[in-house]
py3Dmol code that shows the C-alpha trace and the ligand (Angstrom):
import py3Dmol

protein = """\
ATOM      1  CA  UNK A   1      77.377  95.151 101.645  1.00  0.00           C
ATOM      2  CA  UNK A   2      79.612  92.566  99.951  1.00  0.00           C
ATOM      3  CA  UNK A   3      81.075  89.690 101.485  1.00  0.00           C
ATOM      4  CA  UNK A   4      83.889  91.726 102.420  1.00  0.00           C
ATOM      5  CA  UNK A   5      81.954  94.133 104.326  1.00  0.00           C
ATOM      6  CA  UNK A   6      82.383  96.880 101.406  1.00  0.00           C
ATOM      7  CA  UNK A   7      79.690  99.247 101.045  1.00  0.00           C
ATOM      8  CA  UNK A   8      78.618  99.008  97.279  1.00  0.00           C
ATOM      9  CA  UNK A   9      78.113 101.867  95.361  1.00  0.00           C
ATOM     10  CA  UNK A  10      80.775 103.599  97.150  1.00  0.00           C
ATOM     11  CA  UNK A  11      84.650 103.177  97.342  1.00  0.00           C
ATOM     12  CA  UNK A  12      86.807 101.971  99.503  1.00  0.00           C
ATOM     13  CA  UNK A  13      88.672 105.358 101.274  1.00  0.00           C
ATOM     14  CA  UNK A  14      92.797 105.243 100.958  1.00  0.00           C
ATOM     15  CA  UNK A  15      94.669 107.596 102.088  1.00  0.00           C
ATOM     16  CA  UNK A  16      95.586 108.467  98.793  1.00  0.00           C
ATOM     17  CA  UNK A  17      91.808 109.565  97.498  1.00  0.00           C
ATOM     18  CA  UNK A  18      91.746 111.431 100.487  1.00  0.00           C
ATOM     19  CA  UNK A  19      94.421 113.513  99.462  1.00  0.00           C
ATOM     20  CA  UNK A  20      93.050 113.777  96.172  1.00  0.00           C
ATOM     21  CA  UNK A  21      90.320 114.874  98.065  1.00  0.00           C
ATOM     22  CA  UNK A  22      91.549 117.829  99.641  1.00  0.00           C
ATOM     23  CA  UNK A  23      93.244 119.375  97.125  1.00  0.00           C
ATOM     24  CA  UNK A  24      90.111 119.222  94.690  1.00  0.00           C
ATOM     25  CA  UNK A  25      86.988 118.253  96.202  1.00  0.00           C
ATOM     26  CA  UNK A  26      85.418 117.195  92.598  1.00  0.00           C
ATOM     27  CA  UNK A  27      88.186 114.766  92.937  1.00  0.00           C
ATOM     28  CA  UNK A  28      87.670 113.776  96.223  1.00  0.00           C
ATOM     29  CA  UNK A  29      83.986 113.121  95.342  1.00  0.00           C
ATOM     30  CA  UNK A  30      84.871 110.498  92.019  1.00  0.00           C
ATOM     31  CA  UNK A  31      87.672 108.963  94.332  1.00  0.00           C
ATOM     32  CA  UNK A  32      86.040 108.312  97.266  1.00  0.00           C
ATOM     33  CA  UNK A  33      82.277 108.656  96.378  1.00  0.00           C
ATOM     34  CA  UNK A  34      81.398 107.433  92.802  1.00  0.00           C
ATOM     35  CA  UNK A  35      83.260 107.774  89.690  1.00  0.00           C
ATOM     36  CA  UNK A  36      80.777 109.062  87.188  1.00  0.00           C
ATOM     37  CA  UNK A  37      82.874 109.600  84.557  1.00  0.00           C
ATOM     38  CA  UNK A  38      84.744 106.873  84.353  1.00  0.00           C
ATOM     39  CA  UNK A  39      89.083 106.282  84.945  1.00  0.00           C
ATOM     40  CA  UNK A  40      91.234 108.207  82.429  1.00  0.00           C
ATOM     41  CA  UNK A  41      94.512 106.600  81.810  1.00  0.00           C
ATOM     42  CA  UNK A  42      96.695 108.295  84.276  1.00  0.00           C
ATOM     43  CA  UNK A  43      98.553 111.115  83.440  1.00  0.00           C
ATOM     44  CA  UNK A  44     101.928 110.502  81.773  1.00  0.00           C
ATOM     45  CA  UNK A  45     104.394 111.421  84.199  1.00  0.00           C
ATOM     46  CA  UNK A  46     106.794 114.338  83.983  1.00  0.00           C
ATOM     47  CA  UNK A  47     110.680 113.380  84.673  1.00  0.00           C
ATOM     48  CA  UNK A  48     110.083 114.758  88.291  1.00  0.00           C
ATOM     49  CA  UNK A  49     107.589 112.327  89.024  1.00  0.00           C
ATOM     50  CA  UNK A  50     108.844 109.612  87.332  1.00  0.00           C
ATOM     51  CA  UNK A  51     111.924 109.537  89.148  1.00  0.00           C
ATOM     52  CA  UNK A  52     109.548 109.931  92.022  1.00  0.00           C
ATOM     53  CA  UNK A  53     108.012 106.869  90.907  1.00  0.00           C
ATOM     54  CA  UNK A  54     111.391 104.964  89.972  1.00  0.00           C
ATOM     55  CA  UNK A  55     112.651 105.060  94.085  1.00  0.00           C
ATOM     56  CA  UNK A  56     109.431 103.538  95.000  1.00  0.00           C
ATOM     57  CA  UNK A  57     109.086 100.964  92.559  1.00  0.00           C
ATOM     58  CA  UNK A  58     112.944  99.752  93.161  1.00  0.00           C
ATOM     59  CA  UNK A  59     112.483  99.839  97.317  1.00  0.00           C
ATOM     60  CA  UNK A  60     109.439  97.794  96.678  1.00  0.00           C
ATOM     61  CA  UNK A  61     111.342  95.886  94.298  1.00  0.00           C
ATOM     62  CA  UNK A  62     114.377  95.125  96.599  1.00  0.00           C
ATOM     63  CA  UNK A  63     111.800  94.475  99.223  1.00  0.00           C
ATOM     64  CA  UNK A  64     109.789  91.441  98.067  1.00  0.00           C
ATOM     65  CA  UNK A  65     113.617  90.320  96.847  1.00  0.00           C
ATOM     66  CA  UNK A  66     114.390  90.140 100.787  1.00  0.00           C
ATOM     67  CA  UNK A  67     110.887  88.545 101.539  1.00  0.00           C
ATOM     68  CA  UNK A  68     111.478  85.863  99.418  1.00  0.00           C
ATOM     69  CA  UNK A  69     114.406  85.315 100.897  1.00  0.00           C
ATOM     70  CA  UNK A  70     116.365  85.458  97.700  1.00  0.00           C
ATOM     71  CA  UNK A  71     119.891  86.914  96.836  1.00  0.00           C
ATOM     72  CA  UNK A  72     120.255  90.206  95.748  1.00  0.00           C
ATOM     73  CA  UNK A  73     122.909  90.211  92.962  1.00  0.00           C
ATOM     74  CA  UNK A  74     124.248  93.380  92.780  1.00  0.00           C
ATOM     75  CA  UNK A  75     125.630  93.013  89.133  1.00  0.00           C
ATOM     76  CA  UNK A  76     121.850  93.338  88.232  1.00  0.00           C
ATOM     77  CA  UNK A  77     120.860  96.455  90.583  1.00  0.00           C
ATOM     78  CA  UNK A  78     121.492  98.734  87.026  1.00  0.00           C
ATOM     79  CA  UNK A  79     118.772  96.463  85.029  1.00  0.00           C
ATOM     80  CA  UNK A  80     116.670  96.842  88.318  1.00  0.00           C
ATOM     81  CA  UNK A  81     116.939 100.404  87.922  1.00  0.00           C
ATOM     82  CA  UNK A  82     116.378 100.597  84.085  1.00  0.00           C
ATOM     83  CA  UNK A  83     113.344  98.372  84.369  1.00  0.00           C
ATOM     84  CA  UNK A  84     111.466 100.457  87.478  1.00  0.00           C
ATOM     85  CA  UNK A  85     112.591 103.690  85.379  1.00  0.00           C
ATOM     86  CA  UNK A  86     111.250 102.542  82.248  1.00  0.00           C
ATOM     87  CA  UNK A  87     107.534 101.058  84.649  1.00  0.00           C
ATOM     88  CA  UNK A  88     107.737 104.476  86.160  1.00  0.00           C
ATOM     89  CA  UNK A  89     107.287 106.337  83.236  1.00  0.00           C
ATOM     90  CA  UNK A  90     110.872 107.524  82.461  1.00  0.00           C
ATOM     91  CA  UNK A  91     112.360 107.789  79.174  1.00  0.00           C
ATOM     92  CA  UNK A  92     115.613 106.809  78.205  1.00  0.00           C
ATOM     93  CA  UNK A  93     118.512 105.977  80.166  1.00  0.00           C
ATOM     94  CA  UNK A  94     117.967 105.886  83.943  1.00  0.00           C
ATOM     95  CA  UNK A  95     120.165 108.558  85.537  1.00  0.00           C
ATOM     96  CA  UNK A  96     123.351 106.054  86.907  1.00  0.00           C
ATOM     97  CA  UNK A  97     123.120 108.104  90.577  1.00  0.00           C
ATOM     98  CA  UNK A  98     119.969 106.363  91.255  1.00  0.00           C
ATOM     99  CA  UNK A  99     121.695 103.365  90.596  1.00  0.00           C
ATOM    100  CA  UNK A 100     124.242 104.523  93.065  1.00  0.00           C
ATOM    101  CA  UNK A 101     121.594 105.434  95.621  1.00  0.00           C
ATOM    102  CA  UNK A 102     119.808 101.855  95.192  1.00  0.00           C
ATOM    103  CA  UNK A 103     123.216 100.648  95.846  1.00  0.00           C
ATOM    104  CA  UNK A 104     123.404 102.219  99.159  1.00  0.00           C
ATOM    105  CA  UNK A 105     120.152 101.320 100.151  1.00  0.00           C
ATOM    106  CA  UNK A 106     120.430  97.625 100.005  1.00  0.00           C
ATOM    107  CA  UNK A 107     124.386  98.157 101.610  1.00  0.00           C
ATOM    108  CA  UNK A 108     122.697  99.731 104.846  1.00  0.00           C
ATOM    109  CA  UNK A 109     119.366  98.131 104.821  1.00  0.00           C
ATOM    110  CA  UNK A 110     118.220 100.872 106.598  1.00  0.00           C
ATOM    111  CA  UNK A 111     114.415  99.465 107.382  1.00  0.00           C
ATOM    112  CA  UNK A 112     114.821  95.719 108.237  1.00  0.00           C
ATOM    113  CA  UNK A 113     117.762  95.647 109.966  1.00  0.00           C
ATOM    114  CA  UNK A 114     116.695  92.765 112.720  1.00  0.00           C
ATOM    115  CA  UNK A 115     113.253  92.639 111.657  1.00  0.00           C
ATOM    116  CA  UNK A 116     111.739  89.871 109.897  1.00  0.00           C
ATOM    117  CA  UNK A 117     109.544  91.226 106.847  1.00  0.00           C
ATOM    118  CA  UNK A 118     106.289  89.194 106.481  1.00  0.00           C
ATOM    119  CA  UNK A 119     104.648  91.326 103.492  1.00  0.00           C
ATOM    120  CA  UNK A 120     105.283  93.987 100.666  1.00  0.00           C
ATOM    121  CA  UNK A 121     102.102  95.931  99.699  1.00  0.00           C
ATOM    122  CA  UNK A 122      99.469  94.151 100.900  1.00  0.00           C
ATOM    123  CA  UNK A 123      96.070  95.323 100.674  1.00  0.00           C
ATOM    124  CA  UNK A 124      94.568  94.934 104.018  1.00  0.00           C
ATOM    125  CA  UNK A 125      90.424  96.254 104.543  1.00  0.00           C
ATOM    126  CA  UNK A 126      88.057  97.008 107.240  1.00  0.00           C
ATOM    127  CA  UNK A 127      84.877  98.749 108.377  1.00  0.00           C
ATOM    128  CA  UNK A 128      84.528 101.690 110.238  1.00  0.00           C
ATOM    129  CA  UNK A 129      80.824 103.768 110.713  1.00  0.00           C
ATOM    130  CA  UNK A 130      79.664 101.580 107.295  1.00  0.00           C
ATOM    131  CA  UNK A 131      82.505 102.548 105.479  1.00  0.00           C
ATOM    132  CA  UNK A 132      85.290 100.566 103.915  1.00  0.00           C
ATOM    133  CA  UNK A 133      88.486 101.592 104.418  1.00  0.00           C
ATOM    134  CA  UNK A 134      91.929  99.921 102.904  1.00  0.00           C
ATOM    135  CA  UNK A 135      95.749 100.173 103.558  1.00  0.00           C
ATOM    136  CA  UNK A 136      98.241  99.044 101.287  1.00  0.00           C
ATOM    137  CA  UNK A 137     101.689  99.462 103.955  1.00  0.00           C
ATOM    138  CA  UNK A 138     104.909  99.646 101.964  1.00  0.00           C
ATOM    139  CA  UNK A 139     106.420  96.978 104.378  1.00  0.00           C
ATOM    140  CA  UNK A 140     105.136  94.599 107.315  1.00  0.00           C
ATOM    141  CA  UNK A 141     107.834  93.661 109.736  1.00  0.00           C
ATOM    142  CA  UNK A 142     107.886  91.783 112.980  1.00  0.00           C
ATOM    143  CA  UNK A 143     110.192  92.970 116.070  1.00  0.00           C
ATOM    144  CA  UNK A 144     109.504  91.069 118.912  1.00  0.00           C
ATOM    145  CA  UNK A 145     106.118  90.947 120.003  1.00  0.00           C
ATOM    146  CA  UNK A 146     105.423  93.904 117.715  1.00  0.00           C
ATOM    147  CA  UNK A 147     103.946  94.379 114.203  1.00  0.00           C
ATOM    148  CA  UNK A 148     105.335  97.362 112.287  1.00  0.00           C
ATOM    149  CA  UNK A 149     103.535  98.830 109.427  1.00  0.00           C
ATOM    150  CA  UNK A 150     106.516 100.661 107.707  1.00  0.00           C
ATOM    151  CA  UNK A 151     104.926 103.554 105.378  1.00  0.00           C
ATOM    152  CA  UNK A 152     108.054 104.767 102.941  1.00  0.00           C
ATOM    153  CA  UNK A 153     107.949 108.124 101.196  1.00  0.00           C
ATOM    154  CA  UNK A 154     110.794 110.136  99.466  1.00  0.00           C
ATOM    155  CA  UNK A 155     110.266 113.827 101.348  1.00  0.00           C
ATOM    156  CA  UNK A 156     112.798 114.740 103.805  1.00  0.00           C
ATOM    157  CA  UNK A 157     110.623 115.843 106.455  1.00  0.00           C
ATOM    158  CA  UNK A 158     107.945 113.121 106.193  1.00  0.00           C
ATOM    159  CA  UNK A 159     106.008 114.519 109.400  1.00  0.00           C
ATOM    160  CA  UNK A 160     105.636 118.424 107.657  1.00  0.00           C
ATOM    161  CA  UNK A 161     101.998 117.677 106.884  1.00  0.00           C
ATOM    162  CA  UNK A 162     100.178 116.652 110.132  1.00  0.00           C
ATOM    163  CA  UNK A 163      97.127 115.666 108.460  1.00  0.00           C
ATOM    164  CA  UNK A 164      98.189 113.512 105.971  1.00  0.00           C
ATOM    165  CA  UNK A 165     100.012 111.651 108.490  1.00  0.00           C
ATOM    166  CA  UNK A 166      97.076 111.195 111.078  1.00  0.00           C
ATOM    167  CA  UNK A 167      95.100 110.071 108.340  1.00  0.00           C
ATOM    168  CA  UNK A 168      97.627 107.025 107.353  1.00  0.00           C
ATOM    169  CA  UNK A 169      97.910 106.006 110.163  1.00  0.00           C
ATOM    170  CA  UNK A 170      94.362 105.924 111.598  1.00  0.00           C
ATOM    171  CA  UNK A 171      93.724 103.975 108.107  1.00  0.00           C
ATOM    172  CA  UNK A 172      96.185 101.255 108.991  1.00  0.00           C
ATOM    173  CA  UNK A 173      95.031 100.870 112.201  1.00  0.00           C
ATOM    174  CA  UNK A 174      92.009 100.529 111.598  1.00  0.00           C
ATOM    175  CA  UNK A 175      92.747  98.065 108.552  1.00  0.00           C
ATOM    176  CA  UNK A 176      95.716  96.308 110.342  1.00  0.00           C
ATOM    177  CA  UNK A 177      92.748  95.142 112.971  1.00  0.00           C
ATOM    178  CA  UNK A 178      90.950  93.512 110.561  1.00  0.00           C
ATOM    179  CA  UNK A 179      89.876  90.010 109.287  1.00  0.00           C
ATOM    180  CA  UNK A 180      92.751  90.339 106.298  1.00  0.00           C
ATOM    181  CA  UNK A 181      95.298  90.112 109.119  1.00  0.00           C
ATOM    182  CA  UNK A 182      96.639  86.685 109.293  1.00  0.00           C
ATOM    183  CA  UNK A 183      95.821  85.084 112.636  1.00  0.00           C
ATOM    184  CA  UNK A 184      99.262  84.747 114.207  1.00  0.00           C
ATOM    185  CA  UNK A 185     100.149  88.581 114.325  1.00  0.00           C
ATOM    186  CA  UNK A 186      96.635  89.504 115.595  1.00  0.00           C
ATOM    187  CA  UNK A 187      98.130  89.257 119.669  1.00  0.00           C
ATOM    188  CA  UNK A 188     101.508  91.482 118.211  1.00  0.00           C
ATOM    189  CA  UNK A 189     101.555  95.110 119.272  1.00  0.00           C
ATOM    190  CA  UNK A 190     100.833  97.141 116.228  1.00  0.00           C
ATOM    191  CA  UNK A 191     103.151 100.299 115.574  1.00  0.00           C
ATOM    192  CA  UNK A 192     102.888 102.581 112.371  1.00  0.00           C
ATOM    193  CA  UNK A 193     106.250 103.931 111.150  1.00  0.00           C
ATOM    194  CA  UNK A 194     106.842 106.615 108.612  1.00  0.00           C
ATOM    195  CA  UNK A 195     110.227 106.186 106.854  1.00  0.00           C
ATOM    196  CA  UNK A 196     112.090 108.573 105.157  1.00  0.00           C
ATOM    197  CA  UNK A 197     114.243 106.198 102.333  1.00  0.00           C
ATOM    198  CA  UNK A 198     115.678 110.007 101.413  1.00  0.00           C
ATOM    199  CA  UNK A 199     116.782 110.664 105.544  1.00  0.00           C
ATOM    200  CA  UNK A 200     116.728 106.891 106.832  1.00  0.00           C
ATOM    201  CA  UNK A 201     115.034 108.218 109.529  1.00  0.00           C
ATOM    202  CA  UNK A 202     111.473 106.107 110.842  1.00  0.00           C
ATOM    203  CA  UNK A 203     109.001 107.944 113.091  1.00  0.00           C
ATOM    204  CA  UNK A 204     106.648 105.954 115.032  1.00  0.00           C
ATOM    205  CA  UNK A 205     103.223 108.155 114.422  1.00  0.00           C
ATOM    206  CA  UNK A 206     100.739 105.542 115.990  1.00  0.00           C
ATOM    207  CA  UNK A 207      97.623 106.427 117.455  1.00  0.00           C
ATOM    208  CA  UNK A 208      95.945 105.654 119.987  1.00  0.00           C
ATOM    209  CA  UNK A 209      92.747 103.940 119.627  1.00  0.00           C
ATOM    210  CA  UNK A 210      90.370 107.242 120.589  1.00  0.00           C
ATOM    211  CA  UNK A 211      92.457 109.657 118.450  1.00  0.00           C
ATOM    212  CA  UNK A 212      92.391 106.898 115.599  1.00  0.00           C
ATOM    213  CA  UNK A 213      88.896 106.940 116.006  1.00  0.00           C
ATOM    214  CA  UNK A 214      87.727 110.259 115.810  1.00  0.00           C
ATOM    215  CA  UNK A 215      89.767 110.972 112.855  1.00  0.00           C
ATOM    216  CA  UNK A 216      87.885 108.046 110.568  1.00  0.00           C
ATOM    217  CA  UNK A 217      84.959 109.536 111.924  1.00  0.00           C
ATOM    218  CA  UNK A 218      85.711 113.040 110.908  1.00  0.00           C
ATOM    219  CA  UNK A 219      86.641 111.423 107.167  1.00  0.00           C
ATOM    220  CA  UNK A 220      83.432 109.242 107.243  1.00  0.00           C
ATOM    221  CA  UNK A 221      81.496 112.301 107.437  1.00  0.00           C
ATOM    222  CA  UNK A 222      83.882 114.319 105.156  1.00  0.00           C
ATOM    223  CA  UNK A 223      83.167 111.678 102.708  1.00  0.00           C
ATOM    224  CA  UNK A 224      79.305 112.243 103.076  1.00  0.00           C
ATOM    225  CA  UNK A 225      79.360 115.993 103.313  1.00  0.00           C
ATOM    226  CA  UNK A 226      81.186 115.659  99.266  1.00  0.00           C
ATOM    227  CA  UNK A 227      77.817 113.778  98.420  1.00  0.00           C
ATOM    228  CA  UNK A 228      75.390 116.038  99.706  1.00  0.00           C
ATOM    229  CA  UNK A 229      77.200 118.795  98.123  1.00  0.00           C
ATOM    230  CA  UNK A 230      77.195 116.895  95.017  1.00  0.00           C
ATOM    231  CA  UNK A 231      73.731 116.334  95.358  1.00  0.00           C
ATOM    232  CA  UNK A 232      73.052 120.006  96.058  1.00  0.00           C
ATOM    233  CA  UNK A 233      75.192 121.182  93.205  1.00  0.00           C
ATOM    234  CA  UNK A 234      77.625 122.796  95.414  1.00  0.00           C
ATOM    235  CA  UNK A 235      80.608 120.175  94.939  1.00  0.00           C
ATOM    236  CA  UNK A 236      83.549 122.715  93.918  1.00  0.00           C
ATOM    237  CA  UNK A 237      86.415 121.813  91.704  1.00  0.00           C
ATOM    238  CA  UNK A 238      89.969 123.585  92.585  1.00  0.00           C
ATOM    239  CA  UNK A 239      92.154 122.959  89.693  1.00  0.00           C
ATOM    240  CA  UNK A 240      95.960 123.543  90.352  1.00  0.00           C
ATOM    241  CA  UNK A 241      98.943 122.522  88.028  1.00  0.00           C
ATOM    242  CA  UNK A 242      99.962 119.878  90.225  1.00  0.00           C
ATOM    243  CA  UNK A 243      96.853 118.529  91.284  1.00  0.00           C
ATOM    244  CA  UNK A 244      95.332 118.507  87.834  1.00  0.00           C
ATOM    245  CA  UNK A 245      98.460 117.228  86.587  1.00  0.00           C
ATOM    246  CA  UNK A 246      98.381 113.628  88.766  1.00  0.00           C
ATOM    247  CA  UNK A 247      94.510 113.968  88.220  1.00  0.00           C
ATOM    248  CA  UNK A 248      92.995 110.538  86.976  1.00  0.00           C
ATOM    249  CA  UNK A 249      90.332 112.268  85.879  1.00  0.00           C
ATOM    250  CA  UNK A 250      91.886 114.878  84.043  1.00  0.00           C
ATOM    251  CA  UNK A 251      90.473 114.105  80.683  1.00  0.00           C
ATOM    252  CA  UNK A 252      87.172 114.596  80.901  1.00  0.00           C
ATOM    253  CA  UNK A 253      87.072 117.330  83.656  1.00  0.00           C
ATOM    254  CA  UNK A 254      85.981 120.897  82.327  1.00  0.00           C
ATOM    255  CA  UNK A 255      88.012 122.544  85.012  1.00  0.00           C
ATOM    256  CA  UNK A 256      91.193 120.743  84.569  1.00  0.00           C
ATOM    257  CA  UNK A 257      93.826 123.244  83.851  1.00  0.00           C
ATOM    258  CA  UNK A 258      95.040 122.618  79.872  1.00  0.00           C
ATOM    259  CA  UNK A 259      98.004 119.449  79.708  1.00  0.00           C
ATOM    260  CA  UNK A 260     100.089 122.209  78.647  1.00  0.00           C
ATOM    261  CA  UNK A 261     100.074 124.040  81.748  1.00  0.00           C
ATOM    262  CA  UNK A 262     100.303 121.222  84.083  1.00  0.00           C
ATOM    263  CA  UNK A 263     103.448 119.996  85.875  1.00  0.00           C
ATOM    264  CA  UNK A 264     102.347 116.766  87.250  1.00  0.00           C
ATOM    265  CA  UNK A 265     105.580 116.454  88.979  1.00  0.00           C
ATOM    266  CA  UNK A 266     107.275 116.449  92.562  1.00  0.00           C
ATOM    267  CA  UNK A 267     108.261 119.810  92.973  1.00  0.00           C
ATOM    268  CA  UNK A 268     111.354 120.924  91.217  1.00  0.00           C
ATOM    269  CA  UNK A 269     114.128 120.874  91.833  1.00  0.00           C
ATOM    270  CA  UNK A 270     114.888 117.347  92.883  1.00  0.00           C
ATOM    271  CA  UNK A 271     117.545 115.003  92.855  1.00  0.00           C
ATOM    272  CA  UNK A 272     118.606 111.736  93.785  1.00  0.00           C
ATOM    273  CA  UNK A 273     120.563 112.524  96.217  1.00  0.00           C
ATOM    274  CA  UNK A 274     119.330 115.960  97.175  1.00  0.00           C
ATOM    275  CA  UNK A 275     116.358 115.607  98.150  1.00  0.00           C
ATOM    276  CA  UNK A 276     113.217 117.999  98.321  1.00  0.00           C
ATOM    277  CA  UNK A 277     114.451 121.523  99.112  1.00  0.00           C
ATOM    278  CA  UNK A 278     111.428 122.715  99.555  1.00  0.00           C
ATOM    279  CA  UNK A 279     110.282 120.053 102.273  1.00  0.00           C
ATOM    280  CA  UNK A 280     112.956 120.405 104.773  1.00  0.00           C
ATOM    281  CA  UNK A 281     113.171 119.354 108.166  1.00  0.00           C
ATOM    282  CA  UNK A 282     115.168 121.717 110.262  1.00  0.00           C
ATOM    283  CA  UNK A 283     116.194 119.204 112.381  1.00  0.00           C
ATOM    284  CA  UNK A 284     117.844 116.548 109.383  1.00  0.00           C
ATOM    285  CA  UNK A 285     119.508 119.870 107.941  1.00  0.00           C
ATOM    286  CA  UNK A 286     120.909 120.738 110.981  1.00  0.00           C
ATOM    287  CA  UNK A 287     122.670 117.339 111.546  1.00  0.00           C
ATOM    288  CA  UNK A 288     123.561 117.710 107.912  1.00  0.00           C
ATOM    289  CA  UNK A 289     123.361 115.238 104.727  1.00  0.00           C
ATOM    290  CA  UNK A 290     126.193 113.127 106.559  1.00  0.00           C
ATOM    291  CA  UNK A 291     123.001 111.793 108.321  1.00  0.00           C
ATOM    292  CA  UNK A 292     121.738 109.796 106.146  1.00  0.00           C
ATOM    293  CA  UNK A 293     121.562 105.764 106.719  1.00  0.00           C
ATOM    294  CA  UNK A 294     123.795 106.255 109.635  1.00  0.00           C
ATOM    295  CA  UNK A 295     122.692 104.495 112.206  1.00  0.00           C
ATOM    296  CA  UNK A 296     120.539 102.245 110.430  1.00  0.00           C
ATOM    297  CA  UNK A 297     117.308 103.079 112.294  1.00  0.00           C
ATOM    298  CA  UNK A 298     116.721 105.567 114.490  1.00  0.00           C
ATOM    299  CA  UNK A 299     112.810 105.369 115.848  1.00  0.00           C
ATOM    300  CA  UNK A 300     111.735 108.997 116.720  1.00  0.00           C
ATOM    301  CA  UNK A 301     108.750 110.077 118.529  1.00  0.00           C
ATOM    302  CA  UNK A 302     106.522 112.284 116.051  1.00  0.00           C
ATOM    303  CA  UNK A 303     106.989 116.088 117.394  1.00  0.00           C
ATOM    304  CA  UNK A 304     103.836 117.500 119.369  1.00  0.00           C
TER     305      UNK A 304
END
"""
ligand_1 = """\
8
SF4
S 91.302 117.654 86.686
Fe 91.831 119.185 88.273
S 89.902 120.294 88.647
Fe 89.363 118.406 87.560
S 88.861 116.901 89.175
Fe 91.042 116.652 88.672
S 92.147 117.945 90.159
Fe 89.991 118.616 90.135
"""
view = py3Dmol.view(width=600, height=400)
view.addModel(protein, "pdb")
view.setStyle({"model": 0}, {"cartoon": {"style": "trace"}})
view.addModel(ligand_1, "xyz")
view.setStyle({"model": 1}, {"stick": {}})
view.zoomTo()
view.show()
């Protein structure tokens, strides 16, 4: 163990290699296990995922603009958009609606409205059953006496996959509770919130401390179950076009399908405004697009 608690020889899990990890246990294994090949550049993105990419990088943009405490001049929200396109991947001119959409975003402020933000991405660790774990929340607000850890995603029905969401949140619970955690919000109430930036809905999806628990314990020994099989020469790839396609290790895989055949993208179609067809929430399509931003925040139980 390091100073930091980390195991060595092993990586710190995220809920991001554990996705990897259940798409393509191979992956899984060289994200959250050992890397014995060594990081590929990642994959260039497709236009999908770049624009992907682009909303994320301007929200976290326009964030650490507010946590500054700076002015947001909104003659330069185009160049803000041209430069997170261009970081994103994108090619060419940025597509002016996502300027639009930016626009809107910082009007209605959807996610901070009376909430003092006191971080933007910031890596926060901790160990559970030996292993490290580490959370990187979008956005750290304070409301009251209570810490949110605002996790931002572009689907429209951020709650669809159960798991994934679990996962997150045990992760920054468990990392939120740590020793990176500044002393002075250590006494605040901790709440997780997913936020939809496409809805501007947030869903509180904390756990509580026994259900946060067994689900790091089920990954700890998810994690060590991809190393036995390793060892055993059962570890499985399962190449897809998507998964292969935002594969790190791509390059050097034998499975990977061929960079012809891979999308690498969100699923089409997708649009600025439009969202993810294919991800829909009943509920936001029953109170229509209309719903969007309006009222600012609206904190929603997660469904049972
Ligand atoms: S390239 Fe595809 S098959 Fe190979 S490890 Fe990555 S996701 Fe799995």
């Amino acid at each position: 163990m390091n100073g930091k608690g980390r195991v060595s020889m092993a990586r710190a899990i995220t809920k991001t290699a554990y996705a990897a990890g259940r798409s393509c246990p191979l992956r899984g294994y060289r994200s959250l296990v050992r890397n014995e090949w060594g990081n590929a550049p990642p994959p260039a993105p497709s236009g999908g995922l770049a624009r992907y990419r682009m909303r994320d990088a301007a929200v976290t943009a326009l964030h650490r603009i507010w946590l500054r405490g700076g002015q947001l001049d909104l003659e330069q929200l185009p160049a803000l958009a041209q430069s997170c396109w261009e970081s994103s991947g994108g090619e060419g001119l940025v597509d002016p609606t996502a300027t639009d959409w930016l626009r809107e975003y910082v009007s209605v402020n959807p996610f901070m409205t009376n909430r003092r933000l006191v971080a933007v991405q910031q890596t926060f660790t901790n160990t559970f059953m030996g292993r490290c774990f580490s959370a990187r929340p979008d956005a750290l607000c304070v409301e009251g006496d209570t810490l949110l850890a605002l996790e931002l995603t572009s689907a429209r029905a951020p709650l669809l996959d159960r798991r994934a969401i679990t996962v997150m949140a045990a992760i920054d619970q468990l990392a939120l509770h740590g020793p990176d955690l500044p002393e002075r919000y250590r006494r605040l109430d901790l709440r997780v919130l997913v936020c939809s930036h496409e809805s501007g809905h947030a869903h509180d999806v904390t756990l509580s401390r026994a259900e946060a628990a067994a689900v790091l314990t089920e990954m700890v020994e998810w994690v060590a179950q991809l190393a036995v099989a390793r060892a055993a020469g059962a570890l499985k790839a399962l190449p897809s076009r998507d998964g292969c396609g935002r594969c790190q290790y791509r390059r050097d895989c034998p499975s990977a399908f061929p960079p012809a055949d891979v999308t690498g993208s969100v699923p089409a179609p997708y649009s600025w405004d439009g969202g993810r067809p294919d991800a829909e929430d009943p509920r936001e399509r029953a109170e229509g697009s209309s719903a969007r931003f309006d009222p600012p925040l609206r904190e929603e139980a997660p469904s049972p």
